[in-house]
C-alpha positions as CSV (number, residue, x, y, z in Angstrom):
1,X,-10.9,9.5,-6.5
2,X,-7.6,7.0,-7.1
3,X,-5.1,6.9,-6.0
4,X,-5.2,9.0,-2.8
5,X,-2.7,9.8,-0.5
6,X,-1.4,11.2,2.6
7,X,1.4,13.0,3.5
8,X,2.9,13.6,7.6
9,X,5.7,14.7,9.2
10,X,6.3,12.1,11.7
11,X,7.3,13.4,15.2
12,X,10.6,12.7,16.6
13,X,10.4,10.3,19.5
14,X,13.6,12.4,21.7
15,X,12.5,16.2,22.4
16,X,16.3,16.7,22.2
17,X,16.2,15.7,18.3
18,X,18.1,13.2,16.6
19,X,19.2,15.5,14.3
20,X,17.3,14.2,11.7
21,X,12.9,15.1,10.3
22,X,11.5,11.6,9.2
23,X,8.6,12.0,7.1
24,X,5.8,9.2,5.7
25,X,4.2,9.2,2.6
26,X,0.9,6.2,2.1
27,X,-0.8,5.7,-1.1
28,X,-3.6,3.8,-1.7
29,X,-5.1,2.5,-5.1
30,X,-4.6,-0.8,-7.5
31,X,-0.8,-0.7,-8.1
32,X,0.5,2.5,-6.3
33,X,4.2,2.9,-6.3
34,X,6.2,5.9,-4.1
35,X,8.4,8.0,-5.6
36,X,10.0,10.6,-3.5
37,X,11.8,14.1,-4.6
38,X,13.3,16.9,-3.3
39,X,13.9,19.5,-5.6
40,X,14.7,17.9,-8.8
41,X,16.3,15.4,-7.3
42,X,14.8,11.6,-6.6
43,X,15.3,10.5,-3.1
44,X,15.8,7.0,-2.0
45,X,13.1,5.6,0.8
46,X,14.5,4.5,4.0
47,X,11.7,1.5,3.8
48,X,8.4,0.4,1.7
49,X,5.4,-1.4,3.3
50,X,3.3,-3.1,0.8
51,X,-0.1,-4.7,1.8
52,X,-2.9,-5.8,0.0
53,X,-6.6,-4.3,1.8
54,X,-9.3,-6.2,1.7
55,X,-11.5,-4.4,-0.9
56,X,-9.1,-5.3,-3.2
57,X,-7.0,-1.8,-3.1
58,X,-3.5,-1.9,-2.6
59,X,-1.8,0.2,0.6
60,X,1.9,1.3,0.7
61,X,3.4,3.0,2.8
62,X,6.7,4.4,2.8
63,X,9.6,6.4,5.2
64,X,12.3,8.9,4.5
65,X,15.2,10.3,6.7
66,X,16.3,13.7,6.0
67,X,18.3,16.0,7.8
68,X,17.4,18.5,10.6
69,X,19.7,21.1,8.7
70,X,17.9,20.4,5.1
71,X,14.6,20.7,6.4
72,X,15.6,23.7,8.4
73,X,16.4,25.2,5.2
74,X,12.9,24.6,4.2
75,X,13.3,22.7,1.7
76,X,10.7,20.8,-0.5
77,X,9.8,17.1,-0.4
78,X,7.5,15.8,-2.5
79,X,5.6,12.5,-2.4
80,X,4.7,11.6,-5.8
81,X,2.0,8.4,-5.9
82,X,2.0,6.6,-9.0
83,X,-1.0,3.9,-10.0
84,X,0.1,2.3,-13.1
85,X,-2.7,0.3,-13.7
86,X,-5.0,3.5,-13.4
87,X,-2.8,5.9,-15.7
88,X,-2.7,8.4,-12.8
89,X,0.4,10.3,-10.5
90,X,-0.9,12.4,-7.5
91,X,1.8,14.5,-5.7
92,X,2.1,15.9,-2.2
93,X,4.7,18.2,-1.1
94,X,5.9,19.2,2.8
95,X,8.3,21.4,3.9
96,X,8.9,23.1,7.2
97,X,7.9,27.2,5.8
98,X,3.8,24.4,5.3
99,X,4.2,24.2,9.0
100,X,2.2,20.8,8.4
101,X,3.0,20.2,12.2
């Protein structure tokens, strides 16, 4: 089905930990945009990749940056996909208590 989407932690390049959990969210479908939230709260993306595939399907891609301290709390963040051409929102959440490591 459309849109689909993944959801990762990303690994933190230093073992010692830079103090900060970066997380990626990619969405795939005709005009997929990211929307991310933590809580009730929207949360700004540290960057957006945008690229067109070549069955015609749009990928995006997109990073946020939060702290070590808020995702030790285990706290919520949602990716939220939404394809506006196809009507549709799919939603992924990850938090540290998902142990999606």
């Amino acid at each position: 089905g459309e849109p689909s989407m993944e959801l990762l932690l990303v690994p933190n390049e230093e073992m010692s930990g830079s103090g900060t959990q970066k997380l990626m969210c990619s969405g795939r479908g005709f005009n997929p945009q990211i929307k991310w939230l933590s809580g009730s709260n929207q949360r700004s993306a540290a960057d957006n990749e945008r690229r067109m595939r070549e069955d015609g399907h749009v990928a995006v891609t997109s990073h946020i940056t939060v702290t070590q301290q808020e995702w030790n709390e285990g706290k919520d963040f949602i990716c939220e996909v939404i394809d506006k051409d196809l009507q549709k929102t799919v939603r992924k959440s990850t938090s540290l208590c998902t142990g999606s490591l």
